[in-house]
C-alpha positions, 0 to 999 in steps of 0.5 A: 500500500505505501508503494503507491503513494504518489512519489511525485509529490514531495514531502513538506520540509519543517519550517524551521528547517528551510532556508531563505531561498526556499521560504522566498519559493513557498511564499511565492507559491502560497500567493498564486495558489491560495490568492493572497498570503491571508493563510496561517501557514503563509504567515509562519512562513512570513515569520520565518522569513524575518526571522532569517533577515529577509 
């Protein structure tokens, strides 16, 4: 049964583990597929991203 989950899809990381970059990435695809960056987890991800210095 777990061989056929969807491997296409990738597991989402911890968010403490990301780097800039990547939350950069995250926000940018939060803002196009959920129209707005209003969701709880795009503010973690916001949160996250002045916690790096960006």
């Amino acid at each position: 049964m777990a061989d056929e989950k969807k491997e296409s899809t990738p597991k989402r990381r911890k968010m403490n583990t990301l780097t800039l970059a990547e939350v950069e990435a995250e926000l940018a695809e939060c803002k196009e597929k959920q129209g707005g960056l209003i969701s709880r987890y795009a503010r973690q991800l916001q949160a996250r991203k002045k916690a790096l210095g960006g």
